[in-house]
N, C-alpha and C positions, 0 to 999 in steps of 0.2 A: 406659644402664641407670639406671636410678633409687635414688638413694641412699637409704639408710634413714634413718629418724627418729630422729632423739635418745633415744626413751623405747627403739626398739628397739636401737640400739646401745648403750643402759646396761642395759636389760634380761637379764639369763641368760634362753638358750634352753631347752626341754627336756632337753635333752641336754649341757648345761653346769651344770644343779642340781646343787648336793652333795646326798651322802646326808642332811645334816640339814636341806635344805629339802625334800628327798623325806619325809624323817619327820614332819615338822610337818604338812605335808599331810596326809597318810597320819592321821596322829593327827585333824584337823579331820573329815574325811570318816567316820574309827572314833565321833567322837562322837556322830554325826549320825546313824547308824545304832545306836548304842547307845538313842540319846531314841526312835528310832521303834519300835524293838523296846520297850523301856521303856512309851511309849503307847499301844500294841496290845496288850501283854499285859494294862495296867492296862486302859484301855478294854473289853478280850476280858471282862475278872473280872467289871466293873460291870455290865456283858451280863448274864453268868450268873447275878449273883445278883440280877439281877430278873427274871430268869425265876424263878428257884427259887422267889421270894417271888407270884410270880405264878400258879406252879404248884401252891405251898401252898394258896393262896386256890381254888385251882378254877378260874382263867381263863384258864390254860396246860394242856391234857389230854396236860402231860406224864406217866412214871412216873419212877423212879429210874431204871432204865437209861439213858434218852431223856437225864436231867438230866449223866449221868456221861458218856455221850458227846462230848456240848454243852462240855462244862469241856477236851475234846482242840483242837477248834480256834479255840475263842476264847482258852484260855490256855497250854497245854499246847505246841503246837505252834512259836506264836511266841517260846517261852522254847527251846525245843528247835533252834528254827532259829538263832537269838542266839548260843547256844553252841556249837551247828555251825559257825558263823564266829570263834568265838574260838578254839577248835581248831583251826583251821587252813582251813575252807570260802571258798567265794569264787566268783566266774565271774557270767558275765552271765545265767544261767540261773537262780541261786538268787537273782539280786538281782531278779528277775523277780519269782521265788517269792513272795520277803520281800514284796517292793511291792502284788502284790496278795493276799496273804493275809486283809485283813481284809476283804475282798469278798468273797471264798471262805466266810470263817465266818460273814458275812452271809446268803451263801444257804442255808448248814446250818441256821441259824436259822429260815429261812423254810421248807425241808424238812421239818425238823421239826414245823414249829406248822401244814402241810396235811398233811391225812388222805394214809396211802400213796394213792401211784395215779401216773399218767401226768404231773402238775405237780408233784408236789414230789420225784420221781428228777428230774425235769429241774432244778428246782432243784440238788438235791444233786450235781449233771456238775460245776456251778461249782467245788465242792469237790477233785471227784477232780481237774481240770483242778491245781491247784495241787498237789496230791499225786503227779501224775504228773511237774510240773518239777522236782520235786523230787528221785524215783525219777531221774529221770534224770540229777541230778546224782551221786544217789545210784551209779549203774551206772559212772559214769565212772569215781569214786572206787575202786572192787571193781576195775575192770578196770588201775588204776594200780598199782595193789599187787597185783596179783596176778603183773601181767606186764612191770612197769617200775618206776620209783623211786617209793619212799611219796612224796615232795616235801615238806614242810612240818612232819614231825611220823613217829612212830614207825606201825610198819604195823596193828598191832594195832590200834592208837587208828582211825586214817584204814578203816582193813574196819571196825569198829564201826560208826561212823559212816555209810558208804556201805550197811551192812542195814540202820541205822536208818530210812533213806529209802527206799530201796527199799519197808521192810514199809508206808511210807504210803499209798503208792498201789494196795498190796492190802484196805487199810481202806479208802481210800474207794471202790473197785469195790466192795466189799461195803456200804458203805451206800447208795451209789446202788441197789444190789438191793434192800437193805429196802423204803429208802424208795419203789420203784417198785414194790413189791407182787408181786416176783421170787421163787421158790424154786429158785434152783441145787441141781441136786444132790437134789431133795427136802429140803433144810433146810430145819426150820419156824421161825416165828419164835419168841422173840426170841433165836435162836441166831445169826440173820442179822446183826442188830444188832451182838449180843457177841461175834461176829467182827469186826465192824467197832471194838467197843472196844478187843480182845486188841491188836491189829494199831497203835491207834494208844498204848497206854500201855505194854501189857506188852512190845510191839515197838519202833515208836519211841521212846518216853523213855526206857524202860529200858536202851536201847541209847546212847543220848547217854549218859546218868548213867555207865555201863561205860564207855563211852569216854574222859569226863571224870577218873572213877576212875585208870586205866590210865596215863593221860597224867600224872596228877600221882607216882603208884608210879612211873614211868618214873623222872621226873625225881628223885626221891629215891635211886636202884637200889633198890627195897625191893619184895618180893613177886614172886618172878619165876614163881610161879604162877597168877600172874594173867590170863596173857594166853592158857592155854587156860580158863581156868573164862572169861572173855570168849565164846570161842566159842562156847562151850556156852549163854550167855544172850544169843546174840545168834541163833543158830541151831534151839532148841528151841520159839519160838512159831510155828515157820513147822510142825515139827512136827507139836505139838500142833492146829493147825487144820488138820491131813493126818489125823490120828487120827478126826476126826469122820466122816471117810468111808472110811477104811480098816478100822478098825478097833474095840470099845471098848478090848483090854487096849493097843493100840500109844496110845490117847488117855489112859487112865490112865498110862502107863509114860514117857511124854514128859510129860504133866503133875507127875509125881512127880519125875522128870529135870531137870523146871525149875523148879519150887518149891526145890529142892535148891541147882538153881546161885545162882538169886535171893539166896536165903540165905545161898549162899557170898560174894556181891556184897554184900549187906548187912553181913558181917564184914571185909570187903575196904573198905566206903566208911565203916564207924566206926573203923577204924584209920587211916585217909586225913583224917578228917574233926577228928580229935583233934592234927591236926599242923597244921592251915589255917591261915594268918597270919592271917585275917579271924575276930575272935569271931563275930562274926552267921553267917556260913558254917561255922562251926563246930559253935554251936547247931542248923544248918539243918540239917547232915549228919549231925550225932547224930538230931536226930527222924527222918530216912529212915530213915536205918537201923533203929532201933526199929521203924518202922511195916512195912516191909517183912517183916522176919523175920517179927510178927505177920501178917499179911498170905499169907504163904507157907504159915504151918501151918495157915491156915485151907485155902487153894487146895489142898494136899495132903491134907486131910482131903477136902476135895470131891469128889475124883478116885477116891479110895476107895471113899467114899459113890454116889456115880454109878457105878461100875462095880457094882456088890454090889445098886443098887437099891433102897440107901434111901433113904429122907426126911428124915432128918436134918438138912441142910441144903438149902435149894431154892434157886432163882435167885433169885428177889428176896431171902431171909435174905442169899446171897452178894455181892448189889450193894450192900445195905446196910454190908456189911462189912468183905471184902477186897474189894470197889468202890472204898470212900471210903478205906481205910487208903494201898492200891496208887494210887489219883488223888491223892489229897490227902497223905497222909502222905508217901508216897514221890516220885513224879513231882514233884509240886511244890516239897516240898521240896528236893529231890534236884536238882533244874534250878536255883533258884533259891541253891542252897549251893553249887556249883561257879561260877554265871554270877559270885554277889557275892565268892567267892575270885578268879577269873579276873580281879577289878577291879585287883589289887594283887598279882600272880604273876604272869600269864601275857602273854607276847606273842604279839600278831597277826601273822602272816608275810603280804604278798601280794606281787603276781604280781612284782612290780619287784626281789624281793630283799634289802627292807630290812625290818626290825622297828619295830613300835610299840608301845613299852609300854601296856596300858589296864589 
């Protein structure tokens, strides 16, 4: 038999590591994926905002809708998948996700900027393709907590979480319809689209930020009504774009139903947000919130206004509006106020059993 080498007879095995050379690791590996989430999201931004500026000019025949889209999976998305994983996410499936995400928001870009038709839904597969690894991390999640041990984290947080991904890969089926020149259902456009918007802010983000909410009320014991008003805005977008075909008063009465919860969310993440060890996260979480609530009574007046048939508010006054309050005020603030408290609060649990502080 052949004796071993020196370096491996000094060496610890795998199975001979302490838990604190398992954490070191663990900690080296968390950073590495903090900086790529970190450079995708900033990378995603610089994207966007030269399109925007490109679009101002007239050399992008984007509108506003197209542009608030575009802000889901160049920035939106990879901050949302970041703190999917500091909550508690993980598996070979979403590191998938994560890895090619920004090839995914690359072909969205390319979708976008060709006229609908038969190349730019193919473009836009690339998209749903990462929206659906995701959904399916997302399913695994629902089905752990529903029918086994939450693992990682409390059940309410971890089901937030597992709609949150889920609702993505119903956005991007619907933008591959836009963008292919599709009318399911007889939807015209750009309702096709704003389904595909609902689906990834007022759906996924909004559902990470609740989840992130949830998780930090946990840890405090504080609000223990939170975790149905959770349902309620984790469940109501799915709703609301069932309304458009059922219905108008079941699409007014679920849009009024979640404007509502939103709202309730927004009082729930300024009381969560005023307790954060992180001033920057602080500040962050006071601006959602504010933006949000604003954001909600605008949505809630729309629903009204569309059902009754006036004109008072139209879709593009509304993208202008609660678009940019709901994208920008909230989602990004909102992701980015839990991800930069999550720096100095919260641990990473994965599969081995051990914690690493980030």
């Amino acid at each position: 038999m052949k004796k071993p080498t020196l370096a491996q007879r000094t060496s610890p095995s795998l199975t001979q590591r302490t838990p604190q050379a398992w954490g070191t690791q663990r900690a080296s590996e968390n950073d590495k994926r903090q900086r790529w989430a970190a450079a995708c999201a900033t990378a995603g931004a610089a994207v966007w905002a030269g399109i925007a500026v490109l679009a101002r000019m007239g050399v992008a025949r984007l509108g506003a809708i197209e542009l608030l889209f575009l802000l889901a999976p160049l920035v939106i998305v990879p901050l949302g998948m970041e703190l999917g994983r500091v909550l508690g996410g993980g598996g070979w499936l979403e590191e998938r996700a994560r890895r090619l995400q920004p090839a995914g928001a690359a072909l969205v870009v390319v979708a976008m900027w060709l006229p609908p038709g038969r190349k730019a839904g193919l473009a836009a597969l690339g998209w749903l393709l990462i929206c659906a690894l995701e959904a399916g991390v997302g399913f695994v999640e629902i089905v752990r907590v529903l029918w086994a041990d939450a693992g990682g984290g409390g059940r309410a947080t971890r089901f937030a979480m597992g709609i949150a991904r889920v609702d993505l890969v119903v956005g991007g089926a619907w933008l591959v319809a836009s963008r292919w020149g599709m009318r399911p259902m007889g939807i015209q456009e750009p309702i096709g689209l704003l389904t595909a918007v609902h689906f990834h802010f007022a759906g996924f983000a909004t559902a990470m930020i609740a989840a992130a909410t949830i998780r930090f009320s946990e840890k405090r014991g504080e609000h223990p009504w939170l975790k149905r008003l959770v349902l309620m805005v984790v469940g109501l977008p799915i709703v609301v774009a069932a309304g458009f075909v059922i219905s108008p008063v079941v699409k007014m009465v679920a849009a009024l139903l979640f404007s509502a919860s939103v709202a309730g969310l927004a009082i729930a993440v300024r009381a969560c947000g005023t307790k954060a060890a992180n001033t920057t996260a602080r500040i962050l979480l006071q601006v959602a919130a504010g933006a949000v609530f604003a954001g909600m009574v605008l949505s809630g007046a729309y629903a009204v206004a569309d059902y009754l048939g006036s004109g008072a508010l139209t879709i593009p006054q509304m993208a202008r509006t609660h678009g940019v309050l709901n994208a920008v005020g909230f989602c990004l603030s909102g992701l980015l106020g839990w991800l930069v408290e999550s720096s100095v609060q919260w641990p990473v649990t994965d599969t081995s059993g051990f914690q690493t502080e980030v």
